[in-house]
Structure formats: structure tokens, C-alpha cells
N, C-alpha and C positions, 0 to 999 in steps of 0.2 A: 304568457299565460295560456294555457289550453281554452276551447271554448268552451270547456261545463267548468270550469274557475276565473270566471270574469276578474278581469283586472282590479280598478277601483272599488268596485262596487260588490265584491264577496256573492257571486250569484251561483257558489256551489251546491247552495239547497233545493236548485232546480232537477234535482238529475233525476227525479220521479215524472217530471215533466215530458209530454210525447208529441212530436207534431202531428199539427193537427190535419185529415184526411185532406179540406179543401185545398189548402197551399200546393201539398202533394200533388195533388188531381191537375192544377193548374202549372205548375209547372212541369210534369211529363206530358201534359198537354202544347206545352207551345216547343217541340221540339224541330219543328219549323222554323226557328226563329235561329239564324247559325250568321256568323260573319262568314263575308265571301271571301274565296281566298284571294288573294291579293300575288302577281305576278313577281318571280324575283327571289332568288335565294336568300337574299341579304331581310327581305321582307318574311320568307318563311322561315326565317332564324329566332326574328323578332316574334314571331306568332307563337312559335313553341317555347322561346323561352315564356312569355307572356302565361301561354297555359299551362306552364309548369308550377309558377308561383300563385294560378290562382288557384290549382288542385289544391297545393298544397296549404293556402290561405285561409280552408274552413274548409264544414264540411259539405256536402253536394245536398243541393238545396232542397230534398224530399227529408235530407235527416234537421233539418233547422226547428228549432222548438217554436212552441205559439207565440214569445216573447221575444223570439230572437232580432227584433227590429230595434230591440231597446238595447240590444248590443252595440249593431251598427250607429245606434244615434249616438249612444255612450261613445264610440269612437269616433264618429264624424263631430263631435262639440270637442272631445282632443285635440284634432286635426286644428279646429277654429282656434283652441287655444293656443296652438304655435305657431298659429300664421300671425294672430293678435300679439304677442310676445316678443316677435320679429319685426312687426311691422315699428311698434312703439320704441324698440330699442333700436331701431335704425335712424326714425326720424327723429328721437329725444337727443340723438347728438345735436340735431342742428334746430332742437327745441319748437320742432315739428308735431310735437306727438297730442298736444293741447287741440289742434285741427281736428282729429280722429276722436277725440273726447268729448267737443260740441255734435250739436246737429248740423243737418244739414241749414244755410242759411244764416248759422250762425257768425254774428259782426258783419253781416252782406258777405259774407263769404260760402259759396257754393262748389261744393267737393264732390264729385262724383260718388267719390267713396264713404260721405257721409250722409247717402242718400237713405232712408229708410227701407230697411230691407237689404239695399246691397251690404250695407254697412257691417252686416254680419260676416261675411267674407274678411272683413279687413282685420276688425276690433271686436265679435264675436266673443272673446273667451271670458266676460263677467257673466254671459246670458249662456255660454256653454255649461260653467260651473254651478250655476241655479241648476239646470239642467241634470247635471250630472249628481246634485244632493237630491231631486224629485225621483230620480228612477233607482236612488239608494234604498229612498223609503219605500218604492213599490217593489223592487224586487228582493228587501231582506223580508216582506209582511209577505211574500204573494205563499209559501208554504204554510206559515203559522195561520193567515187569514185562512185556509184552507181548511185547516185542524179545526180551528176556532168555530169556522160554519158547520162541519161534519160534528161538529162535540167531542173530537178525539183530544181528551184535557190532558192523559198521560204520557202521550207522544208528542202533544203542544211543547211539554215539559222538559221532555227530550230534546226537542228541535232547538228550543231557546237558548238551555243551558250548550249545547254542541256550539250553536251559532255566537253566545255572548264568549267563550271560549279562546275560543279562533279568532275572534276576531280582531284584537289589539296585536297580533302575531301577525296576524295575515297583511295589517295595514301596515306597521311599526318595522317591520322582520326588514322587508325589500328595501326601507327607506334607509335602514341603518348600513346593508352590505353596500346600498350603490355610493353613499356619502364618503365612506371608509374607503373603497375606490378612488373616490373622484378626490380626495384630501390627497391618500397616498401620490397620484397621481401630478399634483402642483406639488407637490414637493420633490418628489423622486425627479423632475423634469424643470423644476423650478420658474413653473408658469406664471404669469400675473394675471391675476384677474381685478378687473376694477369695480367688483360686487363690492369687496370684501379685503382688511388687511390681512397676509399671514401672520399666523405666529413664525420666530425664528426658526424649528426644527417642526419635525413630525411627530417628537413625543408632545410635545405643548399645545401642538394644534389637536391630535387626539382628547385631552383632557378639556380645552376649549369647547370641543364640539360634545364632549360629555356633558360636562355643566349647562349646554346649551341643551342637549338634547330631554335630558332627563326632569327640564320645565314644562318644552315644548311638545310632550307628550302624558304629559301628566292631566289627567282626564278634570281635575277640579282646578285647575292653575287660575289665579284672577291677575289681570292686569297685567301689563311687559307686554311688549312685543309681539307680535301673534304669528310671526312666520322663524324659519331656522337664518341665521345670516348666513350661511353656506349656500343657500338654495331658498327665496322665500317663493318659488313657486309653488311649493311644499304646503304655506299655510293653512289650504284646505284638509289635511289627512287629520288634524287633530280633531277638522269640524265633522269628517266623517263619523270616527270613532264617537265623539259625544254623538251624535245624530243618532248615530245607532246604540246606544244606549239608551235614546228618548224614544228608540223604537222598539226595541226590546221589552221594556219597562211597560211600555203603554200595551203591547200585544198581550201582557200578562196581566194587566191589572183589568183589561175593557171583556177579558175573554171568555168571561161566564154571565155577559150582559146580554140582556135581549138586542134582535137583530139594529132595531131604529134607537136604544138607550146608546149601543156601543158606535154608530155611526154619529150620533150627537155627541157622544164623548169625543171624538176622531176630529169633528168639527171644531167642537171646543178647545181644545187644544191650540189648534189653529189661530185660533183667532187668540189666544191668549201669547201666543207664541209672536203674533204678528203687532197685537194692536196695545197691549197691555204693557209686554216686556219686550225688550231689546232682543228677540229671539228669534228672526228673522230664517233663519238659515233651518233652526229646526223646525219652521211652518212650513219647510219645504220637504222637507223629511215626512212631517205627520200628513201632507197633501200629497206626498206618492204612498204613503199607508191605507190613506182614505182613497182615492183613486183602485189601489189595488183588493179594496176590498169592496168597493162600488163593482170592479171587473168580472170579478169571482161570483156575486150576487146576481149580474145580469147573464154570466152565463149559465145559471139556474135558475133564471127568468124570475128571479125574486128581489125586484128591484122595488125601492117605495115605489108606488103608486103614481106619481104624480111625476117622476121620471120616465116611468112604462109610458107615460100619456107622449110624452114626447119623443117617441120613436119615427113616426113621419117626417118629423122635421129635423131628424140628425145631421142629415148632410150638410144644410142649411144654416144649425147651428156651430158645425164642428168647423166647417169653413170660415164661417166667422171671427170664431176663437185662433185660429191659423193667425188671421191678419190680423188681431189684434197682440198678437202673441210676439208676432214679428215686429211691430209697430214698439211695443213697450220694450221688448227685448231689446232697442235699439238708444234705452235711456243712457241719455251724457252722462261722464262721470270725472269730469276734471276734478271735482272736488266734493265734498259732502254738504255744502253750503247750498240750501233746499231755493236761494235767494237766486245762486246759480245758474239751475234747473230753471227757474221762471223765464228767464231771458233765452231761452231757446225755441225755435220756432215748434208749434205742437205741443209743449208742455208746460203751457203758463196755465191753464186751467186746469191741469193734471197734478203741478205742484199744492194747487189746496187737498189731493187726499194724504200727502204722505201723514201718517201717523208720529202721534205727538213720540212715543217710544219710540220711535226708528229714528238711530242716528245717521246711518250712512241710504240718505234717500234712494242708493240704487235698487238696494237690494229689496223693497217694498217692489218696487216696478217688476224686479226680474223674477219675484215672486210670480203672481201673477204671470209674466210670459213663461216661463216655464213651465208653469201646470198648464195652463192653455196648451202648451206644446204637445206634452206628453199626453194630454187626455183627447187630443187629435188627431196622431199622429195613427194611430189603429185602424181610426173611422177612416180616412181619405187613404182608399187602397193605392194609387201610385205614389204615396208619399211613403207608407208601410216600405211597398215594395224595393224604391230606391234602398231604404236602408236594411233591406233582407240582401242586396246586391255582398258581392265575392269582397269588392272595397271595402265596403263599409263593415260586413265582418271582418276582416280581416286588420282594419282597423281597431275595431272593438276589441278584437284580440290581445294586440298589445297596446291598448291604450294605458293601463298602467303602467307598464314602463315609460313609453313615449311621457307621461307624465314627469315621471321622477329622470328623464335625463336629456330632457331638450333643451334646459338649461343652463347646463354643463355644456352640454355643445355649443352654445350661441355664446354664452362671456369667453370659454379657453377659443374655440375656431371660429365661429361668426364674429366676433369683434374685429380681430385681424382680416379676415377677405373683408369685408364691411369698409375697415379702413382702409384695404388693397385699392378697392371699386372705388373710394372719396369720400364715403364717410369718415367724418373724424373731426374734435374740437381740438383743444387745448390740452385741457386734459389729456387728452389719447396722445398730443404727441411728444410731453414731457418723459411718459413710459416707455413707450415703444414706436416709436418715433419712424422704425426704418422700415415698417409695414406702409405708411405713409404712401398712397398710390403709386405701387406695384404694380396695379392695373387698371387704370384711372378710369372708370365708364361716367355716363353721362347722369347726374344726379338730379337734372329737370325732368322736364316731363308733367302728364299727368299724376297727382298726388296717390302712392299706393303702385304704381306700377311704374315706377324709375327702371332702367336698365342696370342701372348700378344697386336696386334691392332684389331682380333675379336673377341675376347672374351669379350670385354667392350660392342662389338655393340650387343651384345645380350641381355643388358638391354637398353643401349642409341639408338637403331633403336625402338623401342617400347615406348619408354619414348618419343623423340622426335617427332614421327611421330603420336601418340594418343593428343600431348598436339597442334601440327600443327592440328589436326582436331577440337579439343574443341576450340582454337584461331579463326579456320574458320566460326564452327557454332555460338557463341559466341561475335564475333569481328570482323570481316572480314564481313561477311553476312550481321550482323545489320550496319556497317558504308557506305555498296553498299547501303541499303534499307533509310539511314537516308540522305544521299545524295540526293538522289533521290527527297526524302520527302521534303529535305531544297527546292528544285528545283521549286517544284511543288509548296509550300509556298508561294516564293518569287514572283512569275510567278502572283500569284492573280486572277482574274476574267479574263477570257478569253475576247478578245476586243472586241467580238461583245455585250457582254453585260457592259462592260463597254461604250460605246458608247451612250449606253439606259439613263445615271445617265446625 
């Protein structure tokens, strides 16, 4: 995906958006700041190809928008979701992965990797995905909030219908060519996978994944299954599309309300969302709407009152919110059973808030870390900065691909190197059996850092992350730009010449 069409998250209604002078200033400021060159041809190989792929990675940091941090974090919580995804399918062979799920100290069992804090490195991707529904709601509100505050009602009008348009296209479109791929694919080569059975042929599995698809995207579906069996990494794209519906909706209905009625609306929601009903996911959606419309406000210096008061003590608060963000962000989640949750070290007194509506106690917690996250992440300038870095955009960039096919890569090629390195049960070696250490490396060690779970990533981080770019230029790109194009199609003669016939 280009960077003015964010992957997951639809952030093409930024393109009014400009960076902002200070960033600029600071950066052709520290032009002092250069790696030394490093002796060695073979060294000055590595340095150019290096700065060839970060040219080419984004764009050069004086054009990066005010937001553009919320790119990099969008893709740096990707990144965490495929480490988590790898991590738990490697050790759930040998039914390791329940470790990763408690805390730390959990059973007197102490994991480096389940220390608070580092833990997000390993198993990350529940507190990534909060994450990435908070910066949904801020960055599809951050234009409309805009309209909203200036009183521009008939371009609001514009904006919403353009945006609620596109959007089931933009989400839906990529997920359908990459699956149709990835089906084609076990078949034409008659790969196993141990997600999922096949059907006998490829017409059957088509029509399979038809009946399958046309639930799993259907915006009122109740009950079934909440992910695709082809890919349930997928299960979050239907919560986007609803999410942005609940944001959509709400930006039109709060948007002819006074500043503090429509901020109490925004609130309310929230809480109705979190404490009331079972709606966990869109309290994360309406808390990056409200955030984004808090941002908008303060930089018109038209913040309630009693916010303005606490400007001395930002740093002081925002750092706070950091560590507690990381701390909740690191909630166990072996199971949904709140009884669970009380037997771990840290969160026996934390289990008395979950909400009587919330079923899956994580997501109450990751609530909370998330917006902490995102509503800090601006204020503590080297935390901004990291994720204004070449990486981290350029992550951002394809993080919706990376999304839709790290999946595919880890059941068809991570399973097999997996089982090359020693991983493998029973199961594994009834199927395929002759993968069975190939390259036998050592599977002790410290928990999370086995020689035998990086050694695989040294063909499947390369494999994955080159076919996430060709999915992006390819797939991703063309379904923003066909979108767009259906829009403008449908849309027809502009009404003042219409008027003329």
C-alpha cells in the first residue's frame, strides 16, 4: 500500500493533511547525525544496498505528516503480531504456548519472556490489535472531526458518504484476491495444511470458501464462528468494517452538537460500549474518535478547561499512562475464565474490575492499554520519534498485507522448517512425516529464544515480508485506487451539470 493509503486502517482521507514546520526544522537540523563509514567492500555493499531499501521505504522525513507516528505504530503492533503468531505456533506443538499466556510467576514459574513489559516482544499481538482498532477510530474521525469543528456540514457529508463507500471494498477487496491465491495455490501444488481440511478439487473449495465468506463479511451476521477457516487471522477485518460503521454513524449523528454535548456523547458511547454491552472492540474505536477529537481541540487551544489546567503536568501524566499501558497490555489470556486471570501474579485485584458485560476479560484490559498507548505516544517525543523511523514506516506501509499473508506463510513453509529445526508432535508426523529433522537444532534453551525458533526466521522473515510488499504493490494499492475509481464512477456528472439536461 502507498503511504497516503494505509493498509488496515483506510487513512486516505489524510491527504489534506501537511507536516508540520517543527518536525521539519528538527530534522534538517541534526544533519550531523550520519553513520561512519565502515571499512571493507563487502561492508560498503551492505551500506548501499541498506540505503537503497530505506529510500525507497517512505518518504524523506521533512515530507512525513503530523500523524505519521500512527503509521509506524500501526506497523510496528503488525510486526508484534507475527512474532506472537510464530512464537505460539511453534511452542503449541509441544504445548508450550499456555507459558506465553500466564504471567510472569505464574505456577512459580518465571520466564523471562513473560516478564511485564518484555512480554510484548514475544505474545504482543492481542495488545497490538487493540491497538490497531484505537488508531482506526482516530484516524477515520481525524478529517470528519475537523469538518465537525469548522461547521463545514456539506462537505462532513461528502467526506462520510466517500469514506462509508470505500470502505467494505478497501477492507473486503485484498482479503478476497489474497485467499483465491492462497486456495489456488494448495491445490495446484497439493500442499497440506493442518489449519484446515481440503475440499477434493478447487471448484468445491471455491464455493466452500464462498459460503464461508459471504457470513463472514456480512456486517449484521450473529453468532458462528468469528474468523474465516482458510485464515482466522483475518477475524479482526469484519471488526474493522463494523467499527467503522460505529464511527461513521456516530460522526453524523454527534455533529451538529455543541463542543462539551458532542464530547459527552463520544464518552457515552464508550462506556456503553464497554460496561453495558458486549462491545468491547467498538469502545476502542469510539476512544480513538474521542482522542482524535480531544487532539483537534487542543490544537485550537479549545480544550475543556479543566484539561487546559493540566498542561504542567503532561509529561508526568503521559509517562504514567506509558507504564500502565504496558503493564495491562501484558494481560494473560489462556482462557476467558475471569477465575483464571485472578491466579496470576498482578492481577488478582485487577480481576474485581472486569465488567459484568464483557465476556472475554482480555479485551476490557487491552482496552485501557491501548488508548493509554495511543494518547502517549505524541507527548513522549522519543517514543513519537522511534516510530516516525524509515522502519517503522515502512512497516506501516505494508502492514496490511503483512497482515492478510503471514499466515499462509507460517501453516504452507513455517510448519515444515519448524519441523526441519524439531519441532513436531504426532500429529505432524502422521502427514508429513519426511520433513521430520532435516536440520535438527537445539529446541532448549531459554523460553522464546530456542535456536531451533530462529533459525527458520532466517528464510520465513524474508519470505514473508518481500511477498507482504508484492501483496501491497500488487493488491493492496490497486484495491485503494479501484475503490476510489468505483466512487467516482458511481458518483456521475457532478449536479451542477446535471441540473443543465
Amino acid at each position: 500500500m502507498s503511504p497516503r493509503t494505509s493498509g488496515l486502517l483506510d487513512s486516505d482521507d489524510w491527504d489534506e493533511a501537511k507536516s508540520d514546520s517543527s518536525s521539519s526544522d528538527w530534522a534538517i537540523s541534526k544533519n550531523y547525525w550520519k553513520p561512519s563509514q565502515a571499512g571493507g567492500k563487502i561492508r560498503q555493499v551492505i551500506n548501499r544496498i541498506g540505503a537503497a531499501i530505506r529510500a525507497r521505504s517512505r518518504p524523506p522525513l521533512e515530507n512525513l505528516r503530523p500523524t505519521a507516528y500512527l503509521d509506524g505504530l500501526r506497523g510496528f503492533a503488525a510486526l508484534l503480531v507475527y512474532i506472537h503468531h510464530h512464537q505460539l505456533w511453534a511452542h503449541g506443538i509441544f504445548d508450550q504456548d499456555k507459558v506465553f499466556e500466564n504471567a510472569f510467576g505464574y505456577e512459580g514459574k518465571y520466564y523471562f519472556v513473560t516478564f511485564p513489559g518484555i512480554r510484548h516482544f514475544f505474545v504482543g499481538g492481542h495488545y497490538a490489535v487493540s491497538t490497531f482498532f484505537v488508531i482506526s477510530g482516530y484516524v477515520l474521525s481525524l478529517k470528519p472531526i475537523s469538518l465537525i469543528q469548522a461547521g463545514e456540514y456539506v462537505q462532513l457529508g461528502d467526506v462520510l458518504a466517500s469514506s462509508f463507500f470505500r470502505r467494505w471494498i478497501r477492507l473486503f477487496l485484498p482479503l478476497i484476491m489474497a485467499m483465491v491465491i492462497y486456495i489456488t495455490f494448495l491445490h495446484v501444488f497439493g500442499v497440506w495444511v493442518r489449519i484446515m481440511t481440503k475440499e477434493k478439487n478447487w471448484y468445491d473449495e471455491m464455493w466452500t470458501f464462498y459460503y464461508e465468506f459471504k457470513n463472514f463479511s456480512f456486517v449484521f451476521k450473529e453468532g458462528g464462528e468469528p474468523w474465516l477457516t482458510y485464515n482466522r487471522h483475518l477475524w479482526s477485518i469484519p471488526v474493522e468494517f463494523k467499527g467503522s460503521v460505529v464511527v461513521f454513524t456516530s460522526q453524523m449523528a454527534f455533529s451538529r452538537c455543541t463542543k462539551n454535548a458532542r464530547l459527552w456523547c463520544e464518552l457515552g458511547l464508550v462506556f456503553y460500549f464497554m460496561y453495558i454491552a458486549d462491545g468491547s472492540f467498538y469502545a476502542m474505536f469510539m476512544s480513538g474518535m474521542l482522542l482524535c477529537d480531544l487532539d483537534c481541540l487542543a490544537k485550537k487551544g479549545d480544550l475543556p478547561r479543566w484539561m487546559a489546567r493540566l498542561e504542567p503536568a503532561k509529561e508526568f501524566i503521559f509517562y504514567h499512562l506509558l507504564a500502565f499501558s504496558l503493564f495491562l497490555g501484558g494481560v494473560p489470556s489462556q482462557n476467558s475464565n475471569v477465575e483464571q486471570l485472578a491466579k496470576n501474579r498482578g492481577f488478582y485485584y485487577l480481576s474485581w474490575f472486569k465488567p459484568q458485560a464483557v465476556y472475554d476479560y482480555k479485551w476490557f484490559y487491552l482496552f485501557y492499554a491501548a488508548v493509554f498507548l495511543v494518547a502517549s505516544i505524541p507527548r513522549i517525543f522519543w517514543l513519537k520519534s522511534f516510530f516516525e523511523t524509515r522502519f517503522c514506516q515502512y512497516l506501516g506501509n505494508i502492514s496490511f498485507a503483512l497482515y492478510l499473508c503471514h499466515g499462509p506463510v507460517l501453516w504452507v513453509v513455517g510448519e515444515r522448517l519448524y519441523m526441519a529445526a524439531g519441532w513436531h508432535n504426532d500429529d505432524m508426523m502422521k502427514t508429513i512425516p519426511h520433513w521430520a529433522n532435516k536440520l535438527p537444532l537445539s529446541t532448549k534453551g531459554p523460553m522464546g529464544f530456542e535456536l531451533a525458533f530462529w533459525v527458520p526466521q532466517l528464510i520465513l522473515v524474508p519470505l514473508t515480508f518481500g511477498l507482504a510488499h508484492f501483496v501491497t504493490r500488487f493488491i493492496d494499492t490497486p484495491s485503494v485506487k479501484f475503490a476510489a475509481w468505483l466512487h467516482k464512477k458511481a458518483l456521475g456528472d457532478p449536479i451542477s451539470k446535471q441540473a443543465r439536461h
